[in-house]
PDB file of N, CA, C and O in Angstrom:
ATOM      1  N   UNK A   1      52.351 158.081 120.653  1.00  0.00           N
ATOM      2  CA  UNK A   1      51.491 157.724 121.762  1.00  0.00           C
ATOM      3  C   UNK A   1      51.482 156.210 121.868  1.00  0.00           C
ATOM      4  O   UNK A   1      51.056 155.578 120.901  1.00  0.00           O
ATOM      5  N   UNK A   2      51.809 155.716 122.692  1.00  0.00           N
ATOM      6  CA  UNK A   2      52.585 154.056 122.989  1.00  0.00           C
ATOM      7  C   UNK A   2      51.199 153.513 124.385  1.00  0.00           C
ATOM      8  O   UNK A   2      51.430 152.443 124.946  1.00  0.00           O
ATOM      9  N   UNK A   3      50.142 154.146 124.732  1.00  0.00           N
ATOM     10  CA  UNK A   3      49.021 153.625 126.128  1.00  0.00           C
ATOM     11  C   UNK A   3      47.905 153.826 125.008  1.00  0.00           C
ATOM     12  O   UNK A   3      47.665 154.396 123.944  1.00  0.00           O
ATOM     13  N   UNK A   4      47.308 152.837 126.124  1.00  0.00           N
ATOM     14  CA  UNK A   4      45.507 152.476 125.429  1.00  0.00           C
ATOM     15  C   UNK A   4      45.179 153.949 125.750  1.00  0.00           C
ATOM     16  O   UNK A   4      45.453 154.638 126.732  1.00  0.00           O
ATOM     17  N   UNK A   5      44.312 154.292 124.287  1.00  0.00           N
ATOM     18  CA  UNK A   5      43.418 155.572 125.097  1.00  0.00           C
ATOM     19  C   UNK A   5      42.165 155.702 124.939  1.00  0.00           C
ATOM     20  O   UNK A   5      42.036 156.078 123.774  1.00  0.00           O
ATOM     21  N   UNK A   6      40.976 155.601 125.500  1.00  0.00           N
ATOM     22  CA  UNK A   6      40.036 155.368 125.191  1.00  0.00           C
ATOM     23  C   UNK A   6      39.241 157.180 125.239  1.00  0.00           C
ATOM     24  O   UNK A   6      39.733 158.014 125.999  1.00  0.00           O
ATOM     25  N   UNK A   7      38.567 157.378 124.739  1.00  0.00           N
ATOM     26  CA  UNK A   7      37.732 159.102 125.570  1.00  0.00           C
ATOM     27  C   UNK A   7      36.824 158.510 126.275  1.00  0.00           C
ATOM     28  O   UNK A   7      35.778 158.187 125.713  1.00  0.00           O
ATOM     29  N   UNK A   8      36.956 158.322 127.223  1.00  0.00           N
ATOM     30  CA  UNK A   8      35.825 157.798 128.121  1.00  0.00           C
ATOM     31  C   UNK A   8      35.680 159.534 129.175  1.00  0.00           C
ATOM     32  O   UNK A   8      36.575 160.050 129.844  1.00  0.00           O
ATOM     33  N   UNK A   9      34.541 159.942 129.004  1.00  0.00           N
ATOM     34  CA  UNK A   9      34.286 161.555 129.479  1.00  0.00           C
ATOM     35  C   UNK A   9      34.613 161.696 131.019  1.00  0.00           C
ATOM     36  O   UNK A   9      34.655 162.829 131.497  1.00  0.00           O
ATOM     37  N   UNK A  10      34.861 160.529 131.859  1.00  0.00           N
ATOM     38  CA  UNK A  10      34.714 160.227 133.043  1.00  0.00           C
ATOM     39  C   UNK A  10      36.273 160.741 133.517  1.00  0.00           C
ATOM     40  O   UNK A  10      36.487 161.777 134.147  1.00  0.00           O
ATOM     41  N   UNK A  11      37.172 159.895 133.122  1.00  0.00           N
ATOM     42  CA  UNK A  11      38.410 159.879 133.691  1.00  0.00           C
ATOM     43  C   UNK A  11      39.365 159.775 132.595  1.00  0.00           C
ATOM     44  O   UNK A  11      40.518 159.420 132.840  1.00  0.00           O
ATOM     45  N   UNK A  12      38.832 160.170 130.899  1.00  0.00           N
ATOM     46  CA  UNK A  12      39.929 159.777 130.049  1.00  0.00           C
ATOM     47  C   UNK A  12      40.762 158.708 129.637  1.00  0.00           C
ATOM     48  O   UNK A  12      41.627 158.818 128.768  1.00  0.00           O
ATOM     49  N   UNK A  13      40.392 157.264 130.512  1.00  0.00           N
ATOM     50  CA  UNK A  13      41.067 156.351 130.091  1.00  0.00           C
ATOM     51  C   UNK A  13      40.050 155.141 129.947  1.00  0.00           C
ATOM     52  O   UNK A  13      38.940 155.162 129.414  1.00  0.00           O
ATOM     53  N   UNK A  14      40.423 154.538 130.293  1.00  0.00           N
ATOM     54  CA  UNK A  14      39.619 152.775 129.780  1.00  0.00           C
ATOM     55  C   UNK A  14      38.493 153.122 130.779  1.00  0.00           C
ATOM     56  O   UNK A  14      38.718 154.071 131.530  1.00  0.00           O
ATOM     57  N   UNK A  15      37.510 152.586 130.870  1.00  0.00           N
ATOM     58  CA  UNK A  15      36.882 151.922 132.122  1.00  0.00           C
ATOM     59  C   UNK A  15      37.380 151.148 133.742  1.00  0.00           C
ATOM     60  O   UNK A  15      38.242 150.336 134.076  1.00  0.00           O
ATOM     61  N   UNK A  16      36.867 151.517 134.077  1.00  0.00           N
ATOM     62  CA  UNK A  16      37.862 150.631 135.273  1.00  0.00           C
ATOM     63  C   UNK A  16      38.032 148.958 135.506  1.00  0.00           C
ATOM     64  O   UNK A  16      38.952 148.326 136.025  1.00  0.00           O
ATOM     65  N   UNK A  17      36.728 148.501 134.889  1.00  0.00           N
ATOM     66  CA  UNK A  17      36.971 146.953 134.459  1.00  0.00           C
ATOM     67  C   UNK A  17      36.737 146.205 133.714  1.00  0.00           C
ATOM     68  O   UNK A  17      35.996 145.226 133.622  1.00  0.00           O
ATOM     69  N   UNK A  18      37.695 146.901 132.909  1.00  0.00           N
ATOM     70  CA  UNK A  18      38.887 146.570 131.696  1.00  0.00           C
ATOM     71  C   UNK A  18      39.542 145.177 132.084  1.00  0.00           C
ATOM     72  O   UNK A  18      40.285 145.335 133.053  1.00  0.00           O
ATOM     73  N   UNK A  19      39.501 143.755 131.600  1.00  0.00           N
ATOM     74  CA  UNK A  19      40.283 143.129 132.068  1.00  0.00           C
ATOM     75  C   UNK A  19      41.015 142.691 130.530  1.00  0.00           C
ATOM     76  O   UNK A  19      40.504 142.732 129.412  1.00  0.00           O
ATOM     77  N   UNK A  20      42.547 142.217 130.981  1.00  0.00           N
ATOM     78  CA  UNK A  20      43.461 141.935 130.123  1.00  0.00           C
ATOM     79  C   UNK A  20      43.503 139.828 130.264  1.00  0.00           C
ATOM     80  O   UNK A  20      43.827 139.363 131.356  1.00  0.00           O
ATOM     81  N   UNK A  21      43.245 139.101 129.397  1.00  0.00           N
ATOM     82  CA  UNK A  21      43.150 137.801 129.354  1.00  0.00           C
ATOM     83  C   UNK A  21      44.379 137.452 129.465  1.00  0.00           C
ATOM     84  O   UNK A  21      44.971 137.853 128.463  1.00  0.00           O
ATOM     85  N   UNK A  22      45.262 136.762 130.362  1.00  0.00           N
ATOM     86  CA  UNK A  22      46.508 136.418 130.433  1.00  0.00           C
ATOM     87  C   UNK A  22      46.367 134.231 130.403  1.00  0.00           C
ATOM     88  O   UNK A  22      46.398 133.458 131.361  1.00  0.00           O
ATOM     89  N   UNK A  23      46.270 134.026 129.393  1.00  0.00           N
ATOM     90  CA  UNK A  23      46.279 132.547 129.295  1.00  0.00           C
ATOM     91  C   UNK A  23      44.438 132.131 129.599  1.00  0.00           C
ATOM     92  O   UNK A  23      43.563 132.865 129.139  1.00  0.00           O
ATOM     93  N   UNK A  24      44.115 130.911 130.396  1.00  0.00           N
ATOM     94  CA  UNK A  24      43.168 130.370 129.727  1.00  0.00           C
ATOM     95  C   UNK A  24      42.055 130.886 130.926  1.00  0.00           C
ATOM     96  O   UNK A  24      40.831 130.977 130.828  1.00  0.00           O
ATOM     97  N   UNK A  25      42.922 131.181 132.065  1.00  0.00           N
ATOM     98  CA  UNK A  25      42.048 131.605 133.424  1.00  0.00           C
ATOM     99  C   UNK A  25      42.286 132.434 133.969  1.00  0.00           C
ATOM    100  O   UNK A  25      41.482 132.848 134.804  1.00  0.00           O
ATOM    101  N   UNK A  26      43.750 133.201 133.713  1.00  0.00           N
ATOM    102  CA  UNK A  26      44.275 134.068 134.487  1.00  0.00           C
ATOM    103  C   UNK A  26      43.756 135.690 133.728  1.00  0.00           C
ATOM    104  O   UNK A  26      43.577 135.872 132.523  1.00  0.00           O
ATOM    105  N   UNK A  27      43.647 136.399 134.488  1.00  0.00           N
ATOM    106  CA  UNK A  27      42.743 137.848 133.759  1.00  0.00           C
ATOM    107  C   UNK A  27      43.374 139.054 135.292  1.00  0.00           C
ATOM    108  O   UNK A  27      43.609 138.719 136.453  1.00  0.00           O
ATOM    109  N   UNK A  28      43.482 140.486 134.628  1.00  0.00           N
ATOM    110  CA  UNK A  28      44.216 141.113 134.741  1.00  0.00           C
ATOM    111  C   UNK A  28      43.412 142.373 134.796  1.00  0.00           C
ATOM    112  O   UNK A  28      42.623 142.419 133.852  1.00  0.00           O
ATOM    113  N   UNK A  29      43.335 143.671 135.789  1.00  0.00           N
ATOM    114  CA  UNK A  29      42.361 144.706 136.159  1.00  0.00           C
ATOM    115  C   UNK A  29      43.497 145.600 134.839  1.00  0.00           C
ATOM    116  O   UNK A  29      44.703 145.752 135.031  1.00  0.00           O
ATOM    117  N   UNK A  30      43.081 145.877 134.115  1.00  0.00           N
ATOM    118  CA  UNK A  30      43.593 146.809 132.951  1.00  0.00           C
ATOM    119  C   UNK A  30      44.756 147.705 134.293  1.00  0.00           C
ATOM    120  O   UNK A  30      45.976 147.617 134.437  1.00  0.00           O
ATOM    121  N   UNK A  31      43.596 148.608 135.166  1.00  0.00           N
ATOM    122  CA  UNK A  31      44.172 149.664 135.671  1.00  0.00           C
ATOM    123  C   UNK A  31      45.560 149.728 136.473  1.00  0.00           C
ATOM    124  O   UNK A  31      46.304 150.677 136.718  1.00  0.00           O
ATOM    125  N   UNK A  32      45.649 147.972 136.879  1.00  0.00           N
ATOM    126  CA  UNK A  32      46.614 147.395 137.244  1.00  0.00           C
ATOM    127  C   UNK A  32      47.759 147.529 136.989  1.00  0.00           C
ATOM    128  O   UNK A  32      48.714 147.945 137.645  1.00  0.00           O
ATOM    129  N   UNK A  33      47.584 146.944 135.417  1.00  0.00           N
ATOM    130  CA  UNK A  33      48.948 147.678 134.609  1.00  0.00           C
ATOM    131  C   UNK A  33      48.711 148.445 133.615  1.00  0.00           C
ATOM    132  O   UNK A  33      48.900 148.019 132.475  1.00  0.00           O
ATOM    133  N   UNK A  34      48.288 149.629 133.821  1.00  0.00           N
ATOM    134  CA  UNK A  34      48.398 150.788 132.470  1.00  0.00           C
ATOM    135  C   UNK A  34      49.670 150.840 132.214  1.00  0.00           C
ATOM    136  O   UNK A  34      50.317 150.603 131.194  1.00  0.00           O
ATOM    137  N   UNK A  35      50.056 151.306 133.656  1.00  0.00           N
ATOM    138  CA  UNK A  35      51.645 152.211 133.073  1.00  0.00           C
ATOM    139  C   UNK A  35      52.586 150.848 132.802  1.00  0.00           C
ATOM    140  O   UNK A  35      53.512 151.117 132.036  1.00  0.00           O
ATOM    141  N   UNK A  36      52.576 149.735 133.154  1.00  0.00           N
ATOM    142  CA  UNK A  36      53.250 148.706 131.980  1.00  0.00           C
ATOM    143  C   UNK A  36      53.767 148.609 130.923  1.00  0.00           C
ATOM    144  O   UNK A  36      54.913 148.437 130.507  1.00  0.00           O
ATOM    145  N   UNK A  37      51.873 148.862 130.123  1.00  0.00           N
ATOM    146  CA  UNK A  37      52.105 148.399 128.680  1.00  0.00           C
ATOM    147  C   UNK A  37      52.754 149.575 128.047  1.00  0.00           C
ATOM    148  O   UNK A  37      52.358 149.618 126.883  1.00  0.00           O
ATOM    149  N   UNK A  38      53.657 150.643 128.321  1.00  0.00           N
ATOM    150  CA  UNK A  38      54.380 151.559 127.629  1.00  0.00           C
ATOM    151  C   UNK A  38      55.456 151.387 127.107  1.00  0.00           C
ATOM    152  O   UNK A  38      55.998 151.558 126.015  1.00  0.00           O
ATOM    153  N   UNK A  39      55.875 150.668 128.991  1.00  0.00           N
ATOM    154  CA  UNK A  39      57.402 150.036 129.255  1.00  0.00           C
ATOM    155  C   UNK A  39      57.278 148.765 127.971  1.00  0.00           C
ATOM    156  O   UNK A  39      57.860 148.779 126.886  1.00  0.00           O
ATOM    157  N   UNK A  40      56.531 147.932 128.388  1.00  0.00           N
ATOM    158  CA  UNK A  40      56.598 146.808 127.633  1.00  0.00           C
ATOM    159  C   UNK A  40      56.809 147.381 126.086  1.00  0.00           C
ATOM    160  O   UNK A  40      57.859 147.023 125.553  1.00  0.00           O
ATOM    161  N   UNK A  41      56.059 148.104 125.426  1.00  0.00           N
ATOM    162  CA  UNK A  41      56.345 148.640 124.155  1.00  0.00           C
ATOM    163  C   UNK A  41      57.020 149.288 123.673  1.00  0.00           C
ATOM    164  O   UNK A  41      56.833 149.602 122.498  1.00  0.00           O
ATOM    165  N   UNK A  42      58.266 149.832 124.514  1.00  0.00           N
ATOM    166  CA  UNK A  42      59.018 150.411 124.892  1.00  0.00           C
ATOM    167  C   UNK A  42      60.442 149.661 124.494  1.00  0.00           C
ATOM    168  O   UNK A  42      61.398 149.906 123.757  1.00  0.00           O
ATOM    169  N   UNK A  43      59.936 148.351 125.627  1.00  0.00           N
ATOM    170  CA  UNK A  43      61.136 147.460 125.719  1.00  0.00           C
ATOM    171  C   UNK A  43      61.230 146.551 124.305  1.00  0.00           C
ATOM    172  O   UNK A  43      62.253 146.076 123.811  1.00  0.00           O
ATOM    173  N   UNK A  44      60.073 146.470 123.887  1.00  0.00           N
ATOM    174  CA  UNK A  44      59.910 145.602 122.562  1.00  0.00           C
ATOM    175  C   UNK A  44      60.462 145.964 121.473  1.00  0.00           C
ATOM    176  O   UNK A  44      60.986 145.288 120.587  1.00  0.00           O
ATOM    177  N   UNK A  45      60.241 147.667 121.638  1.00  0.00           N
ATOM    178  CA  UNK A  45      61.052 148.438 120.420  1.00  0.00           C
ATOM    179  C   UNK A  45      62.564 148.518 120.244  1.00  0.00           C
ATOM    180  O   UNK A  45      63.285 148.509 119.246  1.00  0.00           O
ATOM    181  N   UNK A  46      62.799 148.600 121.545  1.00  0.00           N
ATOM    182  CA  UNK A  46      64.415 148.642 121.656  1.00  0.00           C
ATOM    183  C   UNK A  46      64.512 147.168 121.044  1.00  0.00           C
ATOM    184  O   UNK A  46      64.922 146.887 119.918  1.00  0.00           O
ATOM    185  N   UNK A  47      63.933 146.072 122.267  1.00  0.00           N
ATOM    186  CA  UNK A  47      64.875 144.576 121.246  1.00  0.00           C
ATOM    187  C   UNK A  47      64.483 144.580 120.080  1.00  0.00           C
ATOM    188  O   UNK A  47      65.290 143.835 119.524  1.00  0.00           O
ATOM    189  N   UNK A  48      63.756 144.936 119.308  1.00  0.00           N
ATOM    190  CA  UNK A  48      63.458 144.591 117.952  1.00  0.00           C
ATOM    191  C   UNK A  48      64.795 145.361 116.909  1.00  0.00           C
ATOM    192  O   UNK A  48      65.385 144.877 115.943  1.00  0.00           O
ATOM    193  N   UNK A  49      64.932 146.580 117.500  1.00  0.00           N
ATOM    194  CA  UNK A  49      66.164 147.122 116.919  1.00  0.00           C
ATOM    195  C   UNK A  49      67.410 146.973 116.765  1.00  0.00           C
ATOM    196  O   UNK A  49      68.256 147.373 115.964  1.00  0.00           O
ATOM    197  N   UNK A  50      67.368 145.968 118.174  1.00  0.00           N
ATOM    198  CA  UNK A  50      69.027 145.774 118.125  1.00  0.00           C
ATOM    199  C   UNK A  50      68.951 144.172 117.362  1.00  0.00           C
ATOM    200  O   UNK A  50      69.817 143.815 116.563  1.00  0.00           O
ATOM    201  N   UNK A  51      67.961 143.432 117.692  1.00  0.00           N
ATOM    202  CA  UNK A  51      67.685 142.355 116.849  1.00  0.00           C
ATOM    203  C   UNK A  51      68.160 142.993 115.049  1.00  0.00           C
ATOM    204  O   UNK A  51      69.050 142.467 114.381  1.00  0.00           O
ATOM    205  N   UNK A  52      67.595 143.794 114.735  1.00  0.00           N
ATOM    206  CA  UNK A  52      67.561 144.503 113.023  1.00  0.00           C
ATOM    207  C   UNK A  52      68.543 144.339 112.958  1.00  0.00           C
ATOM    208  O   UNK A  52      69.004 143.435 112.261  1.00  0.00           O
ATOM    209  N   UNK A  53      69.470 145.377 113.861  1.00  0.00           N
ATOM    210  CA  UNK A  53      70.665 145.715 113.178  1.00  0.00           C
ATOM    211  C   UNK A  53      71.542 144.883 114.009  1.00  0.00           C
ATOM    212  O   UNK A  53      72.657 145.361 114.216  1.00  0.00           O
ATOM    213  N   UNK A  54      71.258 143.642 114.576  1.00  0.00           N
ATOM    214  CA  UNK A  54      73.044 142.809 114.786  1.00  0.00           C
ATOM    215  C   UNK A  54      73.341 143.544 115.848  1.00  0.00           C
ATOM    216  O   UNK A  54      74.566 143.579 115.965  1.00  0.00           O
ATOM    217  N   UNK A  55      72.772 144.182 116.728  1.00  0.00           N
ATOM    218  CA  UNK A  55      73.261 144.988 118.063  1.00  0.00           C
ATOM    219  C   UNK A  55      74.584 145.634 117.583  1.00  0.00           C
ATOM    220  O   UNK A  55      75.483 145.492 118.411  1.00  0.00           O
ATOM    221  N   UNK A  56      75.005 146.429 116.258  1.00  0.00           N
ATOM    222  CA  UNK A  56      75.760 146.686 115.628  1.00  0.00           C
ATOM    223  C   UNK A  56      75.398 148.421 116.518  1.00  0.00           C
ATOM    224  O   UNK A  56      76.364 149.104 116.857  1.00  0.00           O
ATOM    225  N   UNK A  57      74.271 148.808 116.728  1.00  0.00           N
ATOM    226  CA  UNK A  57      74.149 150.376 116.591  1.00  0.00           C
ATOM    227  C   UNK A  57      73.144 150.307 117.816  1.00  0.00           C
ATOM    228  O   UNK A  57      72.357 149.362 117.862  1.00  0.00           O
ATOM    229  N   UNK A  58      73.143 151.399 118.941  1.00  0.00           N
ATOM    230  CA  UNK A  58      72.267 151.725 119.668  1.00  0.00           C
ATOM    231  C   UNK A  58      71.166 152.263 119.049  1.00  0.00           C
ATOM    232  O   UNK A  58      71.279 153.157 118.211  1.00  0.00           O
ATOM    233  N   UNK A  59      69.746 151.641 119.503  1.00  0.00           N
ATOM    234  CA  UNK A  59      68.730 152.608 118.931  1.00  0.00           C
ATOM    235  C   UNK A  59      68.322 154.155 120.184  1.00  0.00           C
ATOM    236  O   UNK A  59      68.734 154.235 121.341  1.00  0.00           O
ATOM    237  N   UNK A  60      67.757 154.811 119.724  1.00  0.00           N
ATOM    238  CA  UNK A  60      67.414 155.870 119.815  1.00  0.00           C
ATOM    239  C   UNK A  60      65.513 155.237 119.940  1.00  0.00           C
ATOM    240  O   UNK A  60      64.867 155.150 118.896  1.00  0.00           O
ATOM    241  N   UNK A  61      64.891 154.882 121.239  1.00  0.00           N
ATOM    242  CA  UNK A  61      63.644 155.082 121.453  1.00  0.00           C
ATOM    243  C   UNK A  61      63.332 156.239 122.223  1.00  0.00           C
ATOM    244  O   UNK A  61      63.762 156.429 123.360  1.00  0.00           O
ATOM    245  N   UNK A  62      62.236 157.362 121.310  1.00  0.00           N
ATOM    246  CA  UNK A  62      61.773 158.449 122.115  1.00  0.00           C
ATOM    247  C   UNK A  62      59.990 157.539 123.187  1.00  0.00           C
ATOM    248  O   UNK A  62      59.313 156.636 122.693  1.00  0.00           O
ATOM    249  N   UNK A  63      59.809 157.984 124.161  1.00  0.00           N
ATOM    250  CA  UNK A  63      57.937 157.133 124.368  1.00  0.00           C
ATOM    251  C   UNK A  63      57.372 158.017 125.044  1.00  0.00           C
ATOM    252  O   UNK A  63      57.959 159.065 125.312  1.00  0.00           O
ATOM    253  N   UNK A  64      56.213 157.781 125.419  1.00  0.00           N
ATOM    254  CA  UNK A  64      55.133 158.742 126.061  1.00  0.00           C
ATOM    255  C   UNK A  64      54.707 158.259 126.846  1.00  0.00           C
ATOM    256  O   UNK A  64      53.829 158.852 127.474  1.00  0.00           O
ATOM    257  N   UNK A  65      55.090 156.961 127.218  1.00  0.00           N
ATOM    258  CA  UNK A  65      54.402 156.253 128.383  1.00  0.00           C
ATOM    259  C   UNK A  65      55.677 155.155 128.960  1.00  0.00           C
ATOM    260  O   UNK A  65      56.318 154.436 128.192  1.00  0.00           O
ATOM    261  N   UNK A  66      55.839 155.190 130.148  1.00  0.00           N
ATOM    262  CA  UNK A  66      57.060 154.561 130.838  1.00  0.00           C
ATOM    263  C   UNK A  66      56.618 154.020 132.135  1.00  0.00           C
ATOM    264  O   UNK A  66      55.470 153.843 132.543  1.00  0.00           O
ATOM    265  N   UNK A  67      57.748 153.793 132.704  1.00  0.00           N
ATOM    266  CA  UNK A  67      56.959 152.911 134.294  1.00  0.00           C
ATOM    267  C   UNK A  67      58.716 152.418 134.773  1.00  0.00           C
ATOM    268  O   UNK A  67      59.662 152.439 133.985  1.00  0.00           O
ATOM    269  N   UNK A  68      58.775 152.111 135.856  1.00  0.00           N
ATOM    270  CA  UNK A  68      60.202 152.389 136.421  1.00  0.00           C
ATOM    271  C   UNK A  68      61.082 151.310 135.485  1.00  0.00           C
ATOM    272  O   UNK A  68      60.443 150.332 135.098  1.00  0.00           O
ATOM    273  N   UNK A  69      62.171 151.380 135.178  1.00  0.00           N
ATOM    274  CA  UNK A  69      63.099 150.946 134.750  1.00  0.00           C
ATOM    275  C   UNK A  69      62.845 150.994 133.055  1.00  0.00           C
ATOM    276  O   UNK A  69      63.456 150.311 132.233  1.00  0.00           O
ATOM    277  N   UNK A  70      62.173 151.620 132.875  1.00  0.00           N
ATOM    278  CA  UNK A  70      61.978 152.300 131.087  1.00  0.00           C
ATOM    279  C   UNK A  70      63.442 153.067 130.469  1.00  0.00           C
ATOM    280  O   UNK A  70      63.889 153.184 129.329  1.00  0.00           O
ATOM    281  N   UNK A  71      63.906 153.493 131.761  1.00  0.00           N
ATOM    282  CA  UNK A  71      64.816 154.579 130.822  1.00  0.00           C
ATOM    283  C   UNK A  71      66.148 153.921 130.297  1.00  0.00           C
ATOM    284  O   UNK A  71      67.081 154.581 129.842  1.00  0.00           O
ATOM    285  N   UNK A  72      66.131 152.126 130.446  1.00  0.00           N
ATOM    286  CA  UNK A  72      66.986 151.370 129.912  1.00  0.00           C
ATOM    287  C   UNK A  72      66.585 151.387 128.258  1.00  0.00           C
ATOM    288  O   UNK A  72      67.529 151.186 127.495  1.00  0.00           O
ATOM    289  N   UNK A  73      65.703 151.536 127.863  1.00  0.00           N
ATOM    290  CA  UNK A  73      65.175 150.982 126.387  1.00  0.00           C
ATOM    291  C   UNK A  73      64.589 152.267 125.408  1.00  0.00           C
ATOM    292  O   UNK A  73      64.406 152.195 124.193  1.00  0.00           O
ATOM    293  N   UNK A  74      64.327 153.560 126.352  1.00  0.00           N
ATOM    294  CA  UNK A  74      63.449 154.346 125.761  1.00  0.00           C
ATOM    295  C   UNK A  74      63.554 155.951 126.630  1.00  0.00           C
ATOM    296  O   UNK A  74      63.069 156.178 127.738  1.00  0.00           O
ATOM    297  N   UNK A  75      64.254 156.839 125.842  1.00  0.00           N
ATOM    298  CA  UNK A  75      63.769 158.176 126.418  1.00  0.00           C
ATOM    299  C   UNK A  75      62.611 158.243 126.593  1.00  0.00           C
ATOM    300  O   UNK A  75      61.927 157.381 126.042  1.00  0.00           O
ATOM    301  N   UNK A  76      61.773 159.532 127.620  1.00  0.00           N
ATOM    302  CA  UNK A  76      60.552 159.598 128.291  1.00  0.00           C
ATOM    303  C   UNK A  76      60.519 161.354 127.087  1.00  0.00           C
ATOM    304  O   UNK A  76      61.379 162.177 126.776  1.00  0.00           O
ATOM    305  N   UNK A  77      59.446 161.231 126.860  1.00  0.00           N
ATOM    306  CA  UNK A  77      59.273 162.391 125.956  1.00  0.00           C
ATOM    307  C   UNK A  77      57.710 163.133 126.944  1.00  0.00           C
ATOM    308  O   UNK A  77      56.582 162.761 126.622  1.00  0.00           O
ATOM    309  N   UNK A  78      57.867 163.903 127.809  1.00  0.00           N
ATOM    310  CA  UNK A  78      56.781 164.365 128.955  1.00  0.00           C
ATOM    311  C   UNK A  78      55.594 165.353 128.135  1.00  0.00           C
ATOM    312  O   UNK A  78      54.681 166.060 128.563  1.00  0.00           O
ATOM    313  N   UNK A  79      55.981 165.099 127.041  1.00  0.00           N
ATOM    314  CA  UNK A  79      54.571 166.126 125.917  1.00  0.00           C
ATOM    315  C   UNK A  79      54.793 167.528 126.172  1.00  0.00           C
ATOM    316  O   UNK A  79      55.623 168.052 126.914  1.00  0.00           O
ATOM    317  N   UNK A  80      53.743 168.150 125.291  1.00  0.00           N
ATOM    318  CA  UNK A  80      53.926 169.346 125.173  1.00  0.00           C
ATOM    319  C   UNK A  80      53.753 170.229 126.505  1.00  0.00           C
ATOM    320  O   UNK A  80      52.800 171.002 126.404  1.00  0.00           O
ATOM    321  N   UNK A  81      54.316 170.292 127.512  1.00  0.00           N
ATOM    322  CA  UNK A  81      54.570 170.726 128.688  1.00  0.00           C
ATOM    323  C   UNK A  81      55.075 171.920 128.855  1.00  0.00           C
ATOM    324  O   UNK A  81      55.920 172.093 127.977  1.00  0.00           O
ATOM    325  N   UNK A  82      54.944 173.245 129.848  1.00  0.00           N
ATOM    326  CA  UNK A  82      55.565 173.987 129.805  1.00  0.00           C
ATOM    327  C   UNK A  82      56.054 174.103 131.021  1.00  0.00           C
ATOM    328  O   UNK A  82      55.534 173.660 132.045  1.00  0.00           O
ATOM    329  N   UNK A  83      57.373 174.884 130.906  1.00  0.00           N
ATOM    330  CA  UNK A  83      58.978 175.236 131.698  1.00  0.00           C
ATOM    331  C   UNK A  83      58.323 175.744 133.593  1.00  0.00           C
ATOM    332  O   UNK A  83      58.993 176.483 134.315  1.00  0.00           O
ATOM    333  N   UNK A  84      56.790 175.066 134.081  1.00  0.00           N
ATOM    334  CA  UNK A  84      56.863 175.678 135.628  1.00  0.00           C
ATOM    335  C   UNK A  84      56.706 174.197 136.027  1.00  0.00           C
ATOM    336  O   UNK A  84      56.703 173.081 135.507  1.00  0.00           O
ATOM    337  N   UNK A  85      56.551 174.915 137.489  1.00  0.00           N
ATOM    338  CA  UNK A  85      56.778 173.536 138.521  1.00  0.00           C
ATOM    339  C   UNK A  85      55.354 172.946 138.651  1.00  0.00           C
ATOM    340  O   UNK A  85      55.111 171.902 139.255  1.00  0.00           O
ATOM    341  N   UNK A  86      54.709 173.490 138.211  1.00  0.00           N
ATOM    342  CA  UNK A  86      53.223 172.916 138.193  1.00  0.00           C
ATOM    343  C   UNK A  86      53.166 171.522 137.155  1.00  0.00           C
ATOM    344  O   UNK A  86      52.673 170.423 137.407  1.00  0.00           O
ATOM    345  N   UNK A  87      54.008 172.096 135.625  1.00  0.00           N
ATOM    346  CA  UNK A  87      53.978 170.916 135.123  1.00  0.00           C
ATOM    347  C   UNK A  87      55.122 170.254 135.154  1.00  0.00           C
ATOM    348  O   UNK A  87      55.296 169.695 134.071  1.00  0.00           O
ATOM    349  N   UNK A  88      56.142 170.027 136.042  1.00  0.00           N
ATOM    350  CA  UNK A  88      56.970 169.584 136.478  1.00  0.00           C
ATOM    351  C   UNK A  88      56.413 168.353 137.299  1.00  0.00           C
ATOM    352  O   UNK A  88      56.702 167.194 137.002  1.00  0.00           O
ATOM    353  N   UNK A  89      55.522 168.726 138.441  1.00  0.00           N
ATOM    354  CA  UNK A  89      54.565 167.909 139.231  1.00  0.00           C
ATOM    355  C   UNK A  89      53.719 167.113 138.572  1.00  0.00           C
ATOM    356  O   UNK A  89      53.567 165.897 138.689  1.00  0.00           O
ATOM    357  N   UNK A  90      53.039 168.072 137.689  1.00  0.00           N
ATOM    358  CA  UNK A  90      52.248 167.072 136.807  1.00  0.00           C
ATOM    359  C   UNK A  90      53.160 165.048 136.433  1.00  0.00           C
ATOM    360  O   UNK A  90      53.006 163.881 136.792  1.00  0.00           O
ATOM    361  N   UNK A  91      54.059 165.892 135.507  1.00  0.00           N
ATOM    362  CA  UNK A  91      54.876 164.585 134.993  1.00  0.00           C
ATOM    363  C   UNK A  91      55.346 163.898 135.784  1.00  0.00           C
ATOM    364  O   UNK A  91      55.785 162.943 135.143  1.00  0.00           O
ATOM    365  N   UNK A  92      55.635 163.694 137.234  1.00  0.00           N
ATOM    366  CA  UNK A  92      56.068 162.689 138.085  1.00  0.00           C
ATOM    367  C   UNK A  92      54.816 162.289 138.720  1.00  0.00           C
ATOM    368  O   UNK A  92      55.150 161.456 139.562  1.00  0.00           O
ATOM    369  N   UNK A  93      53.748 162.420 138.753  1.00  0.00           N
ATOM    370  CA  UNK A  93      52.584 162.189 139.635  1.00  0.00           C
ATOM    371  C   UNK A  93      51.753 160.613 137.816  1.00  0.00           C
ATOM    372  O   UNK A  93      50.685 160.016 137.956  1.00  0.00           O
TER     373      UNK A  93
END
């Protein structure tokens, strides 16, 4: 599990203003970028790996949280989901 998760009974995730501190003035609506920080951890894992190994070997990142251009750094692993179109919909929404 690679996203903030808070149990908040409401909506399951953070609060809605959640802000992220970006330098000394600049600040950031969490909800803004949820689906970001996946990619970003995502992308961090991959460079850290190829950093390890000398870009000698592709890594293999599985994640649970992505956002467009993720599937450069990290398979999308859609959870324990089952085989209808209901949760088919689910995972692209």
């Amino acid at each position: 599990m690679n996203e903030p998760s808070v149990n908040n009974l409401e909506d399951n995730t953070m609060v809605k203003n959640v802000y992220h501190i970006l330098g000394d003035s600049n600040r950031v609506l969490h909800r803004d970028v949820h689906n970001c920080y996946g990619h970003m951890m995502a992308k961090a894992t991959y460079e850290g790996l190829i950093e390890r190994d000398l870009g000698g070997l592709r890594p293999f990142v599985l994640t649970r949280s992505a956002f467009l251009g993720s599937q450069k750094f990290a398979a999308k692993w859609t959870g324990d989901n089952q085989a209808t179109y209901a949760e088919l919909h689910l995972s692209i929404n």
